[in-house]
KOLZA-497229 format. One record per residue: residue in three letters; x, y, z of N, C-alpha, C in turn. Coordinates in steps of 0.02 Angstrom, whole numbers, padded with zeros to 5 digits, always signed. Last residue first. Layout:
ALAXYZXYZXYZ ...
***
This chain:
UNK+00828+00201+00867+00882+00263+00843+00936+00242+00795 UNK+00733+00147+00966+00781+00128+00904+00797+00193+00892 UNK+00625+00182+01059+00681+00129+01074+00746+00121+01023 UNK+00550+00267+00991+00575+00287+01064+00646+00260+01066 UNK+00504+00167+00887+00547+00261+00893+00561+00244+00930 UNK+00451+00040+00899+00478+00084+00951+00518+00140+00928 UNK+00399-00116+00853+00441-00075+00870+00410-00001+00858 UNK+00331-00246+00963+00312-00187+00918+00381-00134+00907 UNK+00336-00305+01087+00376-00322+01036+00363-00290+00947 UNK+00251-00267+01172+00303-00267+01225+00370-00268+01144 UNK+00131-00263+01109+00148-00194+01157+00241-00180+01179 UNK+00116-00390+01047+00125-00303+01009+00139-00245+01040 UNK+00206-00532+01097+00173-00464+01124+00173-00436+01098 UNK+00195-00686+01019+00223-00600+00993+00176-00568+01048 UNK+00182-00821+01033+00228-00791+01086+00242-00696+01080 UNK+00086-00846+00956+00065-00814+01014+00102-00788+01043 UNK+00140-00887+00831+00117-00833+00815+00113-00785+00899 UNK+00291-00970+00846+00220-00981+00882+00198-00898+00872 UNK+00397-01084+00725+00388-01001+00751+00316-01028+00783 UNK+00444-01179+00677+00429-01189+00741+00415-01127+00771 UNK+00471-01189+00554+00534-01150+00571+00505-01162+00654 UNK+00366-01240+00488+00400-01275+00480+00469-01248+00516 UNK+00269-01129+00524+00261-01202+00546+00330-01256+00558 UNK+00299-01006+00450+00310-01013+00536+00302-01096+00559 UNK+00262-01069+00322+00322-01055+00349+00350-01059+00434 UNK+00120-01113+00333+00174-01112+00315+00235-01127+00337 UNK+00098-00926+00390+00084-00982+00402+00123-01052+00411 UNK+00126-00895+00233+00172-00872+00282+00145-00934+00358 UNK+00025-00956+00151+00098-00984+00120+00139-00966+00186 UNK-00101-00904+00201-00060-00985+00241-00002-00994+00211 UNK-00068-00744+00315-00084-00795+00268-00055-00859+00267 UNK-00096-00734+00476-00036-00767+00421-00079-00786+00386 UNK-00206-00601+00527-00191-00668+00543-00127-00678+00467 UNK-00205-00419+00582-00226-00481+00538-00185-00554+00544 UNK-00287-00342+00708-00221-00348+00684-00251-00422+00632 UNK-00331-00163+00750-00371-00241+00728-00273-00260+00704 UNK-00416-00033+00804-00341-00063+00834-00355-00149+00816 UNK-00459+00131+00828-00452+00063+00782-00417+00029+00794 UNK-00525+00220+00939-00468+00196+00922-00471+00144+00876 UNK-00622+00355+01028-00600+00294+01018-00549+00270+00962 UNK-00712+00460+00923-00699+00429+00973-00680+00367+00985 UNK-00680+00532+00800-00655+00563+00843-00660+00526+00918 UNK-00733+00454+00699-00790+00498+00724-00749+00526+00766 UNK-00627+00386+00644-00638+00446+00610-00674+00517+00651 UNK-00523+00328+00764-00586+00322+00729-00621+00395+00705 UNK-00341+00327+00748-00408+00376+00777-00439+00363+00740 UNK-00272+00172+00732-00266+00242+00717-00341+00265+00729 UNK-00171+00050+00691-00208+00090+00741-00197+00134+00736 UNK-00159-00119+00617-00155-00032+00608-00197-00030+00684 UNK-00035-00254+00569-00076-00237+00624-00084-00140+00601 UNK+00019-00333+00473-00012-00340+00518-00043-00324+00562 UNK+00048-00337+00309+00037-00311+00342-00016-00314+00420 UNK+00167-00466+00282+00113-00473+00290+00090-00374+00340 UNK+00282-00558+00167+00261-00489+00174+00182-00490+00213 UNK+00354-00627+00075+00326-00656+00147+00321-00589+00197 UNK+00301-00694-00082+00309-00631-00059+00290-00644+00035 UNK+00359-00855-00113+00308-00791-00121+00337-00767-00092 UNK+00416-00994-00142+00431-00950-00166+00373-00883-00148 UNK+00368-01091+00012+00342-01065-00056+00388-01014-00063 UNK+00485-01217+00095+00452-01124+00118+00444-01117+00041 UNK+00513-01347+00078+00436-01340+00110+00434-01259+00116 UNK+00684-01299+00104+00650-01337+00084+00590-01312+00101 UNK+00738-01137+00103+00750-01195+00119+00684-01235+00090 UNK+00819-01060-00055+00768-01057-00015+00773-01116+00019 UNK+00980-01010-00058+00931-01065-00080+00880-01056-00027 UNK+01071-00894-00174+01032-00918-00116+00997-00938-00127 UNK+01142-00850-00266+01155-00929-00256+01106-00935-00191 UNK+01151-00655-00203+01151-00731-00269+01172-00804-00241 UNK+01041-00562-00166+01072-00612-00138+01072-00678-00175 UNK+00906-00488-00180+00972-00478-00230+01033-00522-00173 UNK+00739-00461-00206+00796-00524-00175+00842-00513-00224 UNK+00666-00369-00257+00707-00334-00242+00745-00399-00183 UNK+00551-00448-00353+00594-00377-00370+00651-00356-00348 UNK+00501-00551-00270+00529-00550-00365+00572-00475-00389 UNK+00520-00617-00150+00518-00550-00156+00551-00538-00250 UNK+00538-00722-00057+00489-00744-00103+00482-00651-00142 UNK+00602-00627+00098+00590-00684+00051+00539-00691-00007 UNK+00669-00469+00076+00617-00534+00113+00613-00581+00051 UNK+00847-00461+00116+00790-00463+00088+00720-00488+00098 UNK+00970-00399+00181+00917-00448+00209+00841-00432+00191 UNK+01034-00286+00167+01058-00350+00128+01025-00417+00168 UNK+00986-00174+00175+01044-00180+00229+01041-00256+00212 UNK+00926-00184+00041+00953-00111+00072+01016-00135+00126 UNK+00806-00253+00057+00848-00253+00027+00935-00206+00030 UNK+00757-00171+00144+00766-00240+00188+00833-00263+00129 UNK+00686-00058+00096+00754-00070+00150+00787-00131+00172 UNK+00614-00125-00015+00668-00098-00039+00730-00077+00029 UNK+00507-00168+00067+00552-00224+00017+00595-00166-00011 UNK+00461-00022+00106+00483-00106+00158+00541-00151+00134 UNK+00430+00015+00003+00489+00067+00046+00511-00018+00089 UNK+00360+00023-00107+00372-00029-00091+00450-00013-00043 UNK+00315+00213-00110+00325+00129-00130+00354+00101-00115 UNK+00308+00266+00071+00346+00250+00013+00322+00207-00047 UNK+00292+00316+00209+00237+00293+00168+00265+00291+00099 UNK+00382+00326+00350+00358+00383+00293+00311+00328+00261 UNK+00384+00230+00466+00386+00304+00466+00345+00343+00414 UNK+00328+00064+00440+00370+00111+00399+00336+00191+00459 UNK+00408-00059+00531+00369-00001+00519+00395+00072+00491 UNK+00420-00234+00549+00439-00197+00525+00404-00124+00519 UNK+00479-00398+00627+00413-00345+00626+00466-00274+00608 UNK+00547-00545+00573+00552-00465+00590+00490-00436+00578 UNK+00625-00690+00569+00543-00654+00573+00581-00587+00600 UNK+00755-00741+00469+00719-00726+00532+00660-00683+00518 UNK+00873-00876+00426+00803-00845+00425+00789-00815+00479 UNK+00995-00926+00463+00989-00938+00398+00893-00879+00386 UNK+01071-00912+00564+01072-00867+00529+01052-00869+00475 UNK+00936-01026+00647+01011-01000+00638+01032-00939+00623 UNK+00782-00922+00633+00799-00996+00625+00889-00994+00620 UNK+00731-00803+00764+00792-00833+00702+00792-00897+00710 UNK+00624-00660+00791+00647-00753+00839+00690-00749+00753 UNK+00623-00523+00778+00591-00570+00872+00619-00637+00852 UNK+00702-00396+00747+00709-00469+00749+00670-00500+00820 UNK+00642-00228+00692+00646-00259+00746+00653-00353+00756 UNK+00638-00074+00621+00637-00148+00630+00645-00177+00689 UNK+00588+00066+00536+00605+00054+00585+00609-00059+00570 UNK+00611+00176+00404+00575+00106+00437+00626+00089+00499 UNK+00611+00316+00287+00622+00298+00375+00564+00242+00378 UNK+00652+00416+00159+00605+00344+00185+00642+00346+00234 UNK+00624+00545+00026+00653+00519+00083+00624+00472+00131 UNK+00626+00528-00142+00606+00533-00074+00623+00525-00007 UNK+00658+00580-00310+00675+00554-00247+00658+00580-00178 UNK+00642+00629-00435+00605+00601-00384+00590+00569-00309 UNK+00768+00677-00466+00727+00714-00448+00656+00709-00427 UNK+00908+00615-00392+00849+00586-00424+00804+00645-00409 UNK+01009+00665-00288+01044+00591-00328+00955+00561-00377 UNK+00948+00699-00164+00964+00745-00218+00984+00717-00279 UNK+01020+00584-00071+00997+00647-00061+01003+00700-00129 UNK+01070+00445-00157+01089+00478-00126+01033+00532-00128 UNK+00939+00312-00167+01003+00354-00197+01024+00403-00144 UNK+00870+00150-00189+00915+00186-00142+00953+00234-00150 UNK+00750+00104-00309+00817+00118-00306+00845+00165-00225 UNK+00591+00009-00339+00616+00082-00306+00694+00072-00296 UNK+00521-00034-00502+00553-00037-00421+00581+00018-00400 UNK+00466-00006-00609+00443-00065-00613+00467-00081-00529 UNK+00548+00103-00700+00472+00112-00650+00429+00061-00629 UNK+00642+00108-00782+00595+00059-00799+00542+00047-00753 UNK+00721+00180-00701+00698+00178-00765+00655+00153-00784 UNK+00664+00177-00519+00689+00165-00580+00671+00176-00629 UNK+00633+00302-00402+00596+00239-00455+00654+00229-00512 UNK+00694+00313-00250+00681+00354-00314+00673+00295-00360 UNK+00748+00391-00094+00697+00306-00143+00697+00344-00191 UNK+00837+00387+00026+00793+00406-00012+00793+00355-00071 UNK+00840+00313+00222+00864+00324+00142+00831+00378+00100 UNK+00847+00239+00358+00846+00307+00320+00863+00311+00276 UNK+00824+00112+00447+00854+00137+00407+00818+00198+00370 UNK+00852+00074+00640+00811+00117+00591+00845+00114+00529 UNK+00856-00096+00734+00864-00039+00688+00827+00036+00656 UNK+00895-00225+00820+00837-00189+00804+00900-00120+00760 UNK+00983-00316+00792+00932-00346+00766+00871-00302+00783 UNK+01130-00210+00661+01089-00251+00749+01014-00275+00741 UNK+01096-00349+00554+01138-00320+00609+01139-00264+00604 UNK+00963-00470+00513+01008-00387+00502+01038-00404+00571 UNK+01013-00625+00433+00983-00609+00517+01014-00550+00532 UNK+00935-00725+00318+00987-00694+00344+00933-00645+00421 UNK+00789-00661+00238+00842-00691+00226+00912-00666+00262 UNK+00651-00609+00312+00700-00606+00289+00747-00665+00287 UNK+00472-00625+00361+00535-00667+00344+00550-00645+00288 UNK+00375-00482+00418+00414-00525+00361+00467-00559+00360 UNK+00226-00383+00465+00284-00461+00488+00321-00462+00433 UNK+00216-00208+00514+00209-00265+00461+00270-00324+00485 UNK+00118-00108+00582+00160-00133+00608+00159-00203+00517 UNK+00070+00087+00595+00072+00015+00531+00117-00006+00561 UNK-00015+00187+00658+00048+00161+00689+00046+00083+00624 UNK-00044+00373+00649-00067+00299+00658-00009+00257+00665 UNK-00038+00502+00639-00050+00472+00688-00070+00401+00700 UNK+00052+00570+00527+00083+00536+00563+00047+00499+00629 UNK-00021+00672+00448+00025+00685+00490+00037+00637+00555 UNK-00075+00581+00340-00053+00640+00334-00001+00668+00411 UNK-00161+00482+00407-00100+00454+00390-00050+00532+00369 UNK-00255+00557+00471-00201+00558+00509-00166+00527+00486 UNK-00293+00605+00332-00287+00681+00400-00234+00621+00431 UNK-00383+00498+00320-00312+00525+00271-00281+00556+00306 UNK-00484+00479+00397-00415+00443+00409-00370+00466+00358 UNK-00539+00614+00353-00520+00597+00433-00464+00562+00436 UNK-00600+00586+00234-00553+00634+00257-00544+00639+00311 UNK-00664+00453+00250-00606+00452+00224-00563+00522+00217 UNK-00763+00507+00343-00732+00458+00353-00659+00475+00311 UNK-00830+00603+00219-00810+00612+00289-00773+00581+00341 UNK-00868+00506+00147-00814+00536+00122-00800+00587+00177 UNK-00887+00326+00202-00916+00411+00186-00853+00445+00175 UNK-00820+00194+00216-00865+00213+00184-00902+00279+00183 UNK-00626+00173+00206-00684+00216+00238-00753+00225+00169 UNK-00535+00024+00240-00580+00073+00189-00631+00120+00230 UNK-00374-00010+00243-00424+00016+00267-00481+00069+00211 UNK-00310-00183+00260-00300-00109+00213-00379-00084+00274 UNK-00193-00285+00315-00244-00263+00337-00237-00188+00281 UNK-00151-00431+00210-00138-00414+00266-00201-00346+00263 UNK+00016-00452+00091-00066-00474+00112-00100-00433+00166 UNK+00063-00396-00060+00081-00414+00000+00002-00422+00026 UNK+00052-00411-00198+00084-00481-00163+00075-00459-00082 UNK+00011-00295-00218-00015-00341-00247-00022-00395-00211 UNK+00036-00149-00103+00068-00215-00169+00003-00260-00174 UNK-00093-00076-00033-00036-00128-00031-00013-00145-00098 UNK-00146+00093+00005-00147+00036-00017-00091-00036-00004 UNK-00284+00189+00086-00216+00179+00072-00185+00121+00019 UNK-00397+00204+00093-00390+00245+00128-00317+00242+00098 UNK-00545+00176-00047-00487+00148-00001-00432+00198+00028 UNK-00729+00203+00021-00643+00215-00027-00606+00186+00025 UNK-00881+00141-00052-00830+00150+00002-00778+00161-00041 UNK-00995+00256-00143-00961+00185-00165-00896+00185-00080 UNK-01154+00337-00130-01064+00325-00133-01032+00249-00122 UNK-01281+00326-00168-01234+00320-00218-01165+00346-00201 UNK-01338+00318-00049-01332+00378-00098-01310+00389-00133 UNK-01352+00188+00001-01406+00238-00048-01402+00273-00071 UNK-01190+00120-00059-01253+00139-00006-01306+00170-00054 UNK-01093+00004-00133-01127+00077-00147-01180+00083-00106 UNK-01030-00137-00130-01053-00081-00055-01069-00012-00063 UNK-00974-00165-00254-01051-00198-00241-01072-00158-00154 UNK-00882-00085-00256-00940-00062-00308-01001-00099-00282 UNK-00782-00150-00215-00805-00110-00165-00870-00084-00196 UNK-00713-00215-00330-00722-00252-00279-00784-00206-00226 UNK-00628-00110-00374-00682-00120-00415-00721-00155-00362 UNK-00527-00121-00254-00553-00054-00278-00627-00077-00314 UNK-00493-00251-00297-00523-00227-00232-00559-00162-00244 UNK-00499-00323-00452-00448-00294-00412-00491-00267-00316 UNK-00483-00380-00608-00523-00381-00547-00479-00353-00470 UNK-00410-00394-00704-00488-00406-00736-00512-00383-00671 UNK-00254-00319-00795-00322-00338-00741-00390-00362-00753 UNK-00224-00259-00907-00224-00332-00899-00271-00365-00838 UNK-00170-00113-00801-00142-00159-00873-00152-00240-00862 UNK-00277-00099-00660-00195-00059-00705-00223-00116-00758 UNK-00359-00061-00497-00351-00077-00580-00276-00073-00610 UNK-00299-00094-00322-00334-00046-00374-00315-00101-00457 UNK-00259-00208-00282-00300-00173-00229-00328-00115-00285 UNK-00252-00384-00314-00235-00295-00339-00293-00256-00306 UNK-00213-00512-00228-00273-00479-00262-00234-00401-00277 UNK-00106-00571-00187-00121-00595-00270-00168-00545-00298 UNK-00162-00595-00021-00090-00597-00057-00109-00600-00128 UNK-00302-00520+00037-00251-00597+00032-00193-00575-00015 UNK-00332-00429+00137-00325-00421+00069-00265-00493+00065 UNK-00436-00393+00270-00372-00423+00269-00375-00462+00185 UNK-00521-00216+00298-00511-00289+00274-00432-00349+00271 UNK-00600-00124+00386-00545-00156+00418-00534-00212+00365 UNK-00723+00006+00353-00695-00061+00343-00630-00072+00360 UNK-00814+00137+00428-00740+00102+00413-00764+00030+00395 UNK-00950+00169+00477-00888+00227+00453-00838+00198+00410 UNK-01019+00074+00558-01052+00134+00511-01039+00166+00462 UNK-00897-00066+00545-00953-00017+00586-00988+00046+00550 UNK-00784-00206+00554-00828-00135+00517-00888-00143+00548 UNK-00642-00312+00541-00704-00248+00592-00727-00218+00526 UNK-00609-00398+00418-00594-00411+00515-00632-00355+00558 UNK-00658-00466+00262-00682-00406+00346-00651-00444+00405 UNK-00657-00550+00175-00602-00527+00208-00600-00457+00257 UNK-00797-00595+00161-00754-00641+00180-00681-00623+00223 UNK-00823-00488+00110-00851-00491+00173-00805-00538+00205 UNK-00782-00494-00012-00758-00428+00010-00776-00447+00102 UNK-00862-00590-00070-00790-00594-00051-00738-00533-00030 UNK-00984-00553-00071-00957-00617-00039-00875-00612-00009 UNK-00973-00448-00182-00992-00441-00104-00978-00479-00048 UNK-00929-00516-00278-00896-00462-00247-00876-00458-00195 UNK-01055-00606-00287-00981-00639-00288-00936-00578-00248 UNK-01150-00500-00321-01156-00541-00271-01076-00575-00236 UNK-01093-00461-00442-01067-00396-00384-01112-00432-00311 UNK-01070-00566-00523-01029-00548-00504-01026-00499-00466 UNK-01237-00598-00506-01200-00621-00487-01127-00611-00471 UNK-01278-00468-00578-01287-00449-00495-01243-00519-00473 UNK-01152-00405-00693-01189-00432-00672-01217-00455-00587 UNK-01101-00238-00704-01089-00295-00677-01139-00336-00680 UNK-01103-00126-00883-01131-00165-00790-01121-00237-00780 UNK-00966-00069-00946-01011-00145-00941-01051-00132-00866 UNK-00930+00051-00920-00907+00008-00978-00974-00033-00998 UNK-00931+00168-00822-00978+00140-00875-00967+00102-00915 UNK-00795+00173-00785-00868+00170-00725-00913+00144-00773 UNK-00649+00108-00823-00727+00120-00841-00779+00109-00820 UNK-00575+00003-00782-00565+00100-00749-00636+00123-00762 UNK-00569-00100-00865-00578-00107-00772-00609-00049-00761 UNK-00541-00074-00976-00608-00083-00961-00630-00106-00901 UNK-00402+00059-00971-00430-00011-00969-00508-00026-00951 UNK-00482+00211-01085-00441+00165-01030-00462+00083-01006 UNK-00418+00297-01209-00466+00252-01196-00437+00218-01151 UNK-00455+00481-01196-00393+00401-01191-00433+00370-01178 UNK-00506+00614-01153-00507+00577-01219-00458+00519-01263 UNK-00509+00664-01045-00452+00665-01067-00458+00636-01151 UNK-00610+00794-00939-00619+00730-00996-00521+00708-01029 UNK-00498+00820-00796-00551+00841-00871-00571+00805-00902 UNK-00483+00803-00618-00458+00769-00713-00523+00796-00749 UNK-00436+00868-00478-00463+00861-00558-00433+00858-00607 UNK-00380+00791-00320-00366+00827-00418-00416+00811-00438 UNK-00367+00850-00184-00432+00842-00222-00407+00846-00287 UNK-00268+00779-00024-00271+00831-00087-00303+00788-00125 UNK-00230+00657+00051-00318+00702+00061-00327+00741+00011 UNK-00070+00700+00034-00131+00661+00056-00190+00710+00060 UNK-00014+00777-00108-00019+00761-00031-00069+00745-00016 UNK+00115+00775-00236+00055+00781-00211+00039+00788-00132 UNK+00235+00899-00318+00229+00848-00271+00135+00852-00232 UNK+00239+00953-00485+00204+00959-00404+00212+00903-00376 UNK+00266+00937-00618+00331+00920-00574+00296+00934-00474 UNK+00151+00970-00691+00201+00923-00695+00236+00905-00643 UNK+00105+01089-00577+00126+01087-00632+00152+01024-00630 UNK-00060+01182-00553-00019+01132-00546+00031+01131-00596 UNK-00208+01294-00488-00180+01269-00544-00107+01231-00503 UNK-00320+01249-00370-00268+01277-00391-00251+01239-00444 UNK-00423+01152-00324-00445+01191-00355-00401+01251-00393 UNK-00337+01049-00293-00374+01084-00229-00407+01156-00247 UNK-00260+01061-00425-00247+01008-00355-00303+01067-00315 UNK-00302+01023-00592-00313+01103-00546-00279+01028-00473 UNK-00307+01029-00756-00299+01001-00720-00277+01040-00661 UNK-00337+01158-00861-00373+01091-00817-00384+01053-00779 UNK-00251+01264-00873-00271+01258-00813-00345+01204-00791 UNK-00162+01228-00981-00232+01294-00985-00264+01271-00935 UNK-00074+01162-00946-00063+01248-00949-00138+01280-00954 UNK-00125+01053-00908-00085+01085-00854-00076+01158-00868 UNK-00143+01005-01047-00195+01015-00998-00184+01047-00938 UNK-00016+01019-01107-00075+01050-01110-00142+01062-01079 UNK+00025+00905-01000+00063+00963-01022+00014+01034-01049 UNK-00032+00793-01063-00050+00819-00977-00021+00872-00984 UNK-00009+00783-01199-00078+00810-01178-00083+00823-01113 UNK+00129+00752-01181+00115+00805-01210+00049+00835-01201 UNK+00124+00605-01139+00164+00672-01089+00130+00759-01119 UNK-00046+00545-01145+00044+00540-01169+00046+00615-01122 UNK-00121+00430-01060-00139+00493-01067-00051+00495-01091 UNK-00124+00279-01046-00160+00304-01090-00139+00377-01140 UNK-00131+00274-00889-00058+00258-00946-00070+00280-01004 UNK-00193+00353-00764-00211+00354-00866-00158+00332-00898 UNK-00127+00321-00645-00180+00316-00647-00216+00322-00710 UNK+00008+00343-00681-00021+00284-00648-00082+00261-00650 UNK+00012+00461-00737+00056+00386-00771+00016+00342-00741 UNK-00039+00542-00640-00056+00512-00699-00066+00447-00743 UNK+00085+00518-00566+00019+00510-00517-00029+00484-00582 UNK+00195+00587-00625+00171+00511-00621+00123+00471-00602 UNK+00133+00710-00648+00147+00682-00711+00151+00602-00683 UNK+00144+00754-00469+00073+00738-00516+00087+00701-00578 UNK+00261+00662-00387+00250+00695-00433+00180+00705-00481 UNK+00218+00584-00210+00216+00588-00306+00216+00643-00329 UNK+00178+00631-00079+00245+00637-00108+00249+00622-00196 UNK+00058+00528-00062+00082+00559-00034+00158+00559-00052 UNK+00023+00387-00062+00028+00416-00152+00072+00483-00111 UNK-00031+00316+00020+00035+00314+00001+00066+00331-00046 UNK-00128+00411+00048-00086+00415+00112-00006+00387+00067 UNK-00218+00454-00094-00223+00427-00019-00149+00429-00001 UNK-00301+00600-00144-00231+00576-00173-00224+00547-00094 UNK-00449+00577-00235-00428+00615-00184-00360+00583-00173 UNK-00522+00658-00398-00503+00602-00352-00450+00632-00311 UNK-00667+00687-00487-00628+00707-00445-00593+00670-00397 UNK-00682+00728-00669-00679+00677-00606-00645+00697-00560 UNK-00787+00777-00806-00759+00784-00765-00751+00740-00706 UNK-00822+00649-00927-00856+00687-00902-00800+00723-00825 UNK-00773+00545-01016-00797+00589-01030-00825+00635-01004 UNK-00655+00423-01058-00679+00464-01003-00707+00529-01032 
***
């Protein structure tokens, strides 16, 4: 990287420590050069100087300096040009997973496997994915927020950067509404709920941990709400789930939490000797389903919900679940209602 960059910190980055924000985004970059770059005031949040230990916030503007790390050959605006077949292919398949878009926004439904941004080993991810929708003026659409890897379901991209400081604004203070499906293992008690925790990354920064208040100096504080609409026995149940705060993997770490994991979940299924039932895939049964939230332009409402992928799909088949019987109005959960 060689030339100054400016990137804008989305909805679920909200709360990071800048040094990890880094980590994440230059594995490259060692502790000692962000350190130096932090003192002689390179690295700036919103044109202010920063330190290591700053907590970020949505919509907030960092600058990065040249860093002089060599980064994966995903990250690299200039590495390689695409060929027009692979940013034809892109294009194809970026369209493929449009449920709305209009002047301002994309609505996409991100299948389960794809990486929504670059990292280690990648060859292809969504983020890169968006390169073939550079308009005339050479802006590229951004992504407003993100998902896991594994999980599937609805992300949001804003194509102007007027757009995307709008919908940051309201994941920033709370005006949108993320509803997500997932077969758990086992059937929580009570079958609606809130859990409240704080989150803090493990050693090995590979999952999020449950600690006490203060118990991690990364540690965050998380609120999801839940809600059980139908149970196979006590052996499985569909739950619509919403997060409050905006966490890593805050979902799969509450569910884990009150000891009803989601299924097909490589990180955080901690329930030993349990047998998956027959015909249900080992995956991640994580679907983000439904957003609504103020159209950037200030009029009107976004309000799209995404379909089962087919491993989840699937599943509902063989358990006799009926996607239709879900009211979102009547079976959405509910602040109001949960406490």
């Amino acid at each position: 990287m060689s030339a100054i960059e400016q990137k804008q910190v989305t909805a679920d980055e909200a709360g990071m420590r800048l040094d990890r924000w880094f980590k994440s985004h230059y594995p490259g970059l060692g502790f000692g050069k962000l350190q130096k770059l932090l003192r002689t005031g390179q690295v700036r949040i919103d044109g202010k100087r920063a330190e290591s230990s700053t907590r970020i916030a949505t919509g907030q503007t960092i600058r990065i300096p040249p860093l002089g790390v060599e980064l994966p050959a995903n990250d690299k605006k200039n590495a390689r040009p695409k060929s027009s077949k692979l940013i034809a292919d892109d294009k194809a398949a970026v369209e493929d997973m449009m449920l709305f878009e209009d002047s301002q926004v994309m609505v996409l439904n991100k299948p389960a496997g794809l990486a929504v941004q670059g990292g280690s080993g990648l060859k292809r991810h969504l983020d890169g994915m968006l390169e073939a929708f550079v308009n005339k003026k050479g802006e590229k659409p951004r992504l407003v927020h993100r998902l896991d890897r594994e999980t599937s379901g609805i992300i949001l991209v804003a194509k102007t950067r007027k757009a995307a400081q709008e919908l940051t604004k309201a994941f920033r203070h709370r005006n949108t509404r993320k509803i997500y499906w997932a077969m758990l293992a086992g059937v929580p008690k009570p079958k609606q709920g809130r859990i409240s925790t704080f989150l803090a990354r493990d050693e090995d920064e590979e999952r999020m941990q449950v600690v006490r208040q203060g118990g991690a100096d990364d540690a965050q504080h998380a609120v999801s709400l839940y809600s059980v609409f139908e149970q196979s026995a006590q052996k499985l149940s569909w739950v619509t789930m919403k997060p409050v705060t905006g966490r890593t993997h805050q979902l799969r770490a509450h569910a884990a939490h009150i000891g009803n994991p989601i299924i097909g979940d490589d990180k955080y299924f901690n329930i030993e000797n349990w047998e998956l039932p027959g015909g249900i895939q080992n995956r991640l049964h994580l679907l983000a389903r439904r957003i609504v939230i103020p159209h950037p332009s200030g009029n009107g409402t976004i309000d799209v919900s995404a379909p089962l992928p087919p491993h989840m799909q699937q599943t509902w088949n063989l358990l006799g679940f009926d996607v239709s019987d879900y009211d979102p109005e009547a079976d959405d959960p509910d602040e109001q209602v949960i406490r």
